[in-house]
C-alpha positions as CSV (number, residue, x, y, z in Angstrom):
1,X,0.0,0.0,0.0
2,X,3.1,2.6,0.8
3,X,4.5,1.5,-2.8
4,X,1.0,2.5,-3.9
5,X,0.6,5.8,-2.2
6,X,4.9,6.7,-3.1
7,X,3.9,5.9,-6.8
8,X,0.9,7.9,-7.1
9,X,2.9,10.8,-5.1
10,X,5.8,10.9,-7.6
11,X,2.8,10.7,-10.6
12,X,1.1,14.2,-8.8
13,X,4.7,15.6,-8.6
14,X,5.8,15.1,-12.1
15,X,2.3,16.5,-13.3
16,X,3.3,19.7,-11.7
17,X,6.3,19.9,-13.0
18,X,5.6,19.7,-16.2
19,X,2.9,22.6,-15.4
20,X,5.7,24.3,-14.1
21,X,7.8,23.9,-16.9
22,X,5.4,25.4,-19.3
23,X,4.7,28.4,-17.5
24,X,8.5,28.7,-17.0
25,X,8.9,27.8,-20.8
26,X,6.6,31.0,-21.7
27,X,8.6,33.6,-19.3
28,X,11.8,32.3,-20.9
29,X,10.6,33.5,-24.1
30,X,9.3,36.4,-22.3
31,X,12.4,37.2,-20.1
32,X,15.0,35.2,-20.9
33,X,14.6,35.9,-25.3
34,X,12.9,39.5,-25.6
35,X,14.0,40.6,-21.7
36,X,10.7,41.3,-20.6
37,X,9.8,41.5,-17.2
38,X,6.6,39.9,-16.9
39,X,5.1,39.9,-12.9
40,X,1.7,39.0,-14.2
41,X,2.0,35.2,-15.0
42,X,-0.6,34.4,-12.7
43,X,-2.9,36.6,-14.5
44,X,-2.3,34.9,-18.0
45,X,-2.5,31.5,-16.1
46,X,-6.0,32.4,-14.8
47,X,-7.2,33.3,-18.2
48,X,-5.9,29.8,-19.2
49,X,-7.8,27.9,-16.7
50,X,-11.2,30.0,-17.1
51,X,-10.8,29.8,-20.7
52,X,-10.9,25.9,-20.9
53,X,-13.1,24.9,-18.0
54,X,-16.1,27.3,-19.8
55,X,-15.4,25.5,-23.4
56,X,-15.6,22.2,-21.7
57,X,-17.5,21.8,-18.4
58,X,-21.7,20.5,-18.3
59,X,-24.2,23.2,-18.1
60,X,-25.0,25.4,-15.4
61,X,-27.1,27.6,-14.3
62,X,-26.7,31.0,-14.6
63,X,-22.8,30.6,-15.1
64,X,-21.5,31.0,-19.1
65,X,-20.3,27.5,-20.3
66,X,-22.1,24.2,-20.9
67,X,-20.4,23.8,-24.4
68,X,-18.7,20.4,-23.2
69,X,-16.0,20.7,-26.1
70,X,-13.2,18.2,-25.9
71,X,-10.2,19.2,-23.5
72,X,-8.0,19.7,-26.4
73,X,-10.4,22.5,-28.1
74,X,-10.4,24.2,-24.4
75,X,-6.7,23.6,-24.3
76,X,-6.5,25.0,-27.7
77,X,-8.9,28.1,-26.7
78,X,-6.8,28.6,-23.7
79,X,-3.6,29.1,-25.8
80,X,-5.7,31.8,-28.2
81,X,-7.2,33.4,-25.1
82,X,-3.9,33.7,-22.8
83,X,-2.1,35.2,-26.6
84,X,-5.4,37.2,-27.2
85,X,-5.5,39.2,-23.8
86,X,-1.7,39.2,-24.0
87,X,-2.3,41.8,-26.8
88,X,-3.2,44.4,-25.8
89,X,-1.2,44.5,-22.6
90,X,1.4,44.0,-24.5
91,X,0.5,47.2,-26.7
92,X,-0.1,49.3,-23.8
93,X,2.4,47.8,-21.2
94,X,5.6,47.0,-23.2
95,X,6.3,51.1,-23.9
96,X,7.2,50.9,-20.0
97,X,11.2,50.4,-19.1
98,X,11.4,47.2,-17.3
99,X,10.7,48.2,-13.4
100,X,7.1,49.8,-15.0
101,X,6.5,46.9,-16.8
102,X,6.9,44.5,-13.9
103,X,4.5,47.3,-12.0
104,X,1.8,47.2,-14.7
105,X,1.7,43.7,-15.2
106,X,1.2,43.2,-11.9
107,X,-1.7,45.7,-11.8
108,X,-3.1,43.6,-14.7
109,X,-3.1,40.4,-12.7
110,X,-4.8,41.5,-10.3
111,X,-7.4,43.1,-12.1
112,X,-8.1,39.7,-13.5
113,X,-7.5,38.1,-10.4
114,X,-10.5,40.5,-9.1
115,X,-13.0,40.4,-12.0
116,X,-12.7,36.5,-11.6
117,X,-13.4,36.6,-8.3
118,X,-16.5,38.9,-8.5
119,X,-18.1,38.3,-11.7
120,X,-20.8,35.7,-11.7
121,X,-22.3,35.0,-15.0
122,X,-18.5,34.3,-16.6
123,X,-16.3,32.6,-13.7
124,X,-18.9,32.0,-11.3
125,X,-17.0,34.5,-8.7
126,X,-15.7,32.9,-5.4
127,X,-17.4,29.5,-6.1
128,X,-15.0,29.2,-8.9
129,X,-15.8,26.3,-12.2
130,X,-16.2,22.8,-10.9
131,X,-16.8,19.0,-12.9
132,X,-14.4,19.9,-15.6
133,X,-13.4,16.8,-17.3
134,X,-9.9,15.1,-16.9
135,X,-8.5,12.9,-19.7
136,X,-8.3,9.5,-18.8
137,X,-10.4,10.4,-15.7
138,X,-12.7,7.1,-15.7
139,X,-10.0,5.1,-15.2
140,X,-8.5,3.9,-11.8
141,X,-6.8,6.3,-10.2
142,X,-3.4,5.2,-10.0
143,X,-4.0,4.7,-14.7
144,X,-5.9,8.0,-14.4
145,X,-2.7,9.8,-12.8
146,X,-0.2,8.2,-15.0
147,X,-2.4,8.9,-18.1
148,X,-2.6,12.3,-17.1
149,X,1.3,12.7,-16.5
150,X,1.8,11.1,-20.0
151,X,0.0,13.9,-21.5
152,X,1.6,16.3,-19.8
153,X,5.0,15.5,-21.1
154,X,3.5,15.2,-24.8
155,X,2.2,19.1,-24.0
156,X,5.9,19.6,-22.5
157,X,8.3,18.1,-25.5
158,X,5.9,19.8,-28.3
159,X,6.1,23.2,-26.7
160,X,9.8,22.9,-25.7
161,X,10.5,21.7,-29.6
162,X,9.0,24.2,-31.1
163,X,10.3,27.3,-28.7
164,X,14.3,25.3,-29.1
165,X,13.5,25.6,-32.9
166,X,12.7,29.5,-32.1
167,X,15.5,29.7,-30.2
168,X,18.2,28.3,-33.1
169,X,16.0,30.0,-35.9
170,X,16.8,34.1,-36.9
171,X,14.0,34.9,-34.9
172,X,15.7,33.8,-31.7
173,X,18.9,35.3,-32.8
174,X,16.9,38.9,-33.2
175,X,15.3,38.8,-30.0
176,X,18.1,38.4,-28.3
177,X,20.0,41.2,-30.6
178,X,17.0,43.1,-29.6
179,X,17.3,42.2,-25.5
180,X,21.4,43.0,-25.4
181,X,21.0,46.4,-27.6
182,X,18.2,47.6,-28.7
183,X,19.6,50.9,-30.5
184,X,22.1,48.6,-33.1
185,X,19.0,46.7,-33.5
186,X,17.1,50.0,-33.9
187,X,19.3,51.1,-36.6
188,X,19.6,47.7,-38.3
189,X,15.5,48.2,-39.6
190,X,14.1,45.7,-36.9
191,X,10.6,46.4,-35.7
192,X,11.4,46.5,-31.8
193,X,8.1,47.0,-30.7
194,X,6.3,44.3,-33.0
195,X,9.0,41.2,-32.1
196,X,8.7,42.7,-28.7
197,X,5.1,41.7,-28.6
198,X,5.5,38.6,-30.3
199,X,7.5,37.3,-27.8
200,X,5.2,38.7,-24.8
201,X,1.8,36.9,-26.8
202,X,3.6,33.6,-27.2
203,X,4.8,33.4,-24.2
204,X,1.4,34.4,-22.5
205,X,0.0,31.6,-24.6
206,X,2.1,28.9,-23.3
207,X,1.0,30.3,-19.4
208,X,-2.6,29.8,-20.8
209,X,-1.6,26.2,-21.6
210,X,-0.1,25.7,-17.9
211,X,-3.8,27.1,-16.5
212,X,-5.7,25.1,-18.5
213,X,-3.3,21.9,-17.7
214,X,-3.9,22.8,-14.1
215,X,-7.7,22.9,-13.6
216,X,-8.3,19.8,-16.1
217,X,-5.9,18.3,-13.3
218,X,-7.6,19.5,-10.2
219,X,-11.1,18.8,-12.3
220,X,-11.9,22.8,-10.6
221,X,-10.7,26.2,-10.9
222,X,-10.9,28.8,-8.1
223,X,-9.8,32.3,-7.4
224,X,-7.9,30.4,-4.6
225,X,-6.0,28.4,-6.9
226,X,-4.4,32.2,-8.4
227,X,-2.0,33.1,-5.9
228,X,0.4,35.3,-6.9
229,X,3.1,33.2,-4.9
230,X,2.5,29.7,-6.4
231,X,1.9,31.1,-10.0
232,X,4.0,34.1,-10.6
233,X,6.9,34.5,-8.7
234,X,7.6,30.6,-7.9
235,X,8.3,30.3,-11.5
236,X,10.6,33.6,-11.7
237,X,12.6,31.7,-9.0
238,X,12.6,28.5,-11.1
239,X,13.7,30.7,-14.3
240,X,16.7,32.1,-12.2
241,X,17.6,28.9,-10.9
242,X,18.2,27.2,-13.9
243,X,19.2,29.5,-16.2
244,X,17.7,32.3,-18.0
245,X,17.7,32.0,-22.0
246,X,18.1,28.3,-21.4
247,X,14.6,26.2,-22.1
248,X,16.8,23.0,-20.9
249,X,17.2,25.2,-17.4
250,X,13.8,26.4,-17.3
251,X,12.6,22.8,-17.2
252,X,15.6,22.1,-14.7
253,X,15.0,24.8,-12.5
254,X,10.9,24.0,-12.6
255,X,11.8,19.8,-11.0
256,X,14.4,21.4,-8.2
257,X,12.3,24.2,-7.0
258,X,8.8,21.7,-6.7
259,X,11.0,19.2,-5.4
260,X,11.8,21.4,-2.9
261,X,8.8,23.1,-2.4
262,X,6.8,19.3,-2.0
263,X,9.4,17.3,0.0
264,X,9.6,20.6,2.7
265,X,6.2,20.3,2.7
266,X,6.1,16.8,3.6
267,X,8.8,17.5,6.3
268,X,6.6,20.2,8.0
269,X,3.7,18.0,8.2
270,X,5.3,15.5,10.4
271,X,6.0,18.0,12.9
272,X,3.4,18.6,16.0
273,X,0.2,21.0,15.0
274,X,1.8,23.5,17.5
275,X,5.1,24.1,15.2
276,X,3.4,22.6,11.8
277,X,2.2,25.5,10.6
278,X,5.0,27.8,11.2
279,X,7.3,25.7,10.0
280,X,6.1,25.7,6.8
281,X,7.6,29.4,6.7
282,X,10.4,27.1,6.3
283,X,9.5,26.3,2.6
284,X,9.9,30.4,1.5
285,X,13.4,30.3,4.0
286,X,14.5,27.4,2.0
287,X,13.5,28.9,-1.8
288,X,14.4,32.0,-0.7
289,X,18.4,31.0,0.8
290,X,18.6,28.6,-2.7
291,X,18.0,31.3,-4.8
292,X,20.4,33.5,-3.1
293,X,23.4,31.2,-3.6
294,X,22.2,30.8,-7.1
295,X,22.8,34.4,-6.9
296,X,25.9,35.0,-5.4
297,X,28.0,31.9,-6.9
298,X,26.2,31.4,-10.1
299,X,24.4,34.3,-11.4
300,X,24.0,32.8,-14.8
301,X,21.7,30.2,-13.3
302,X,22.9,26.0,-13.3
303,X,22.2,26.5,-17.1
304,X,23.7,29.1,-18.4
305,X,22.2,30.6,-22.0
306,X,23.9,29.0,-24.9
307,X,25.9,31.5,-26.9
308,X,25.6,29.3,-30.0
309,X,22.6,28.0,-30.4
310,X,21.8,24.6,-29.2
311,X,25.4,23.7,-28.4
312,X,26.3,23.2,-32.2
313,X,29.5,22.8,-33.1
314,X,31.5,25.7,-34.3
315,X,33.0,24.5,-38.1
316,X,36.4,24.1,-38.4
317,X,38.4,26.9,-40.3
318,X,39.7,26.1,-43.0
319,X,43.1,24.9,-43.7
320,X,45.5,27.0,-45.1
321,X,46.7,25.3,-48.3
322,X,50.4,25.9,-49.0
């Protein structure tokens, strides 16, 4: 029964991870590609979630939804949604320098955060979306978890594909032209405020992919579930930690920091009720001192940015023929 419970343990962590990943995925190409300081991921996340469990969870009364799509559509409309409200933010927002930007998406987040949890035809306010469907979710529970995870990493290896292929591809190569200096870009014809929002929609898109990910999970969404903590600056820390401008790192950094976030978690717990629930200050202590030596010893993050590329091999000169 204990290899039971330890299996089905290691499934739920892995499914977050991969979550994780994702939403750390889209602030590389936010951050780590365009140098964008995005402090709103939660907000983008939220729009994810909402967006999917209306386009697939059973009617309801006097709540929009009831369209009972197939979780890939609301996964699909999550993506469009995230990108579409990413717009314009993005228009507005990415005029700021980088400390106002971090500031106004912050305000934005909120604001959703807010409207979600007061508006009752759309998100159903405080009661939040409930009975959304889970793939695999008939079978046993154990199957159902390991179905789910198996999806996840599908989501996971598409999405980091097609960013690495970004990355490598002349786009990549201008954004970060664009993020180290922006005048020689400037004056080399590039549009700095359209590749600029490119990157901020895509990467929005992929944090609508994560929310949508995360309530099919849970089977619920609730205004509870958008904590600015657990969805927006958790994932900076996991960006940092592994490696800005590295997707390989952002995954990295996404397993250490839930791994570390879960197992202190499970340490706490075993403590008496008296000290339980301040020791779980512990986790942030723990985060917190991790990202500091990141900091102070490896600023670059455990995986650094590549310089070339995806590691390819620079060619050989050519020999000098006598």
């Amino acid at each position: 029964m204990e290899l039971i419970g330890l299996a089905n343990y290691a499934l739920f962590m892995g499914i977050f991870i991969g979550i994780y990943a994702l939403l750390a995925l889209g602030l590389n190409i936010q951050w780590g590609f365009a140098g964008l300081f995005n402090a709103g991921i939660a907000g983008f996340f939220a729009v994810g979630a909402y967006t999917s469990a209306i386009l697939t969870s059973p009617h309801a009364d006097g709540r929009l939804g009831g369209f009972e799509m197939p979780f890939f559509v609301g996964w699909a409309g999550a993506m469009v949604a995230a990108g579409l409200i990413a717009w314009p933010i993005g228009k507005i927002c990415l005029r700021f320098r980088s400390d106002y930007l971090a500031i106004a998406t912050i305000g934005v987040a909120e604001i959703i955060r807010l409207v979600i949890k007061s508006e009752e035809t759309l998100t159903n306010s405080a009661r939040g979306i409930t009975s959304i469907p889970r793939p695999f979710g008939d079978l046993p529970y154990v199957q159902s978890q390991a179905a789910y995870l198996s999806i996840v990493i599908l989501c996971l290896g598409v999405c980091y594909f097609l960013v690495q292929r970004q990355f490598n591809a002349p786009w990549g190569r201008m954004m970060r032209a664009i993020r180290d200096n922006e005048l020689a870009a400037r004056a080399m014809g590039k549009n700095i405020e359209g590749r600029r929002l490119e990157a901020f929609m895509f990467g929005a898109a992929l944090m609508g992919l994560g929310g949508a990910l995360f309530a099919h999970f849970n089977r619920s969404i609730t205004p509870e579930a958008i904590d600015p903590m657990v969805a927006t600056f958790l994932v900076w820390i996991m960006l940092i930690l592994g490696g800005q401008g590295n997707n390989k790192g952002a995954i990295l950094g996404a397993a250490v920091v839930w791994i570390i976030w879960s197992m202190s978690e499970i340490a706490t717990d075993q403590l008496p009720a008296e000290y339980a629930i301040k020791a779980k200050y512990i986790r942030l202590f723990l985060i917190g001192l991790m990202l500091q030596l990141v900091l102070r010893f490896r600023p670059e993050g455990i995986l650094p940015e590549p310089t070339r590329g995806e590691s390819r091999p620079a060619q050989e000169p050519a020999q000098e023929k006598d």
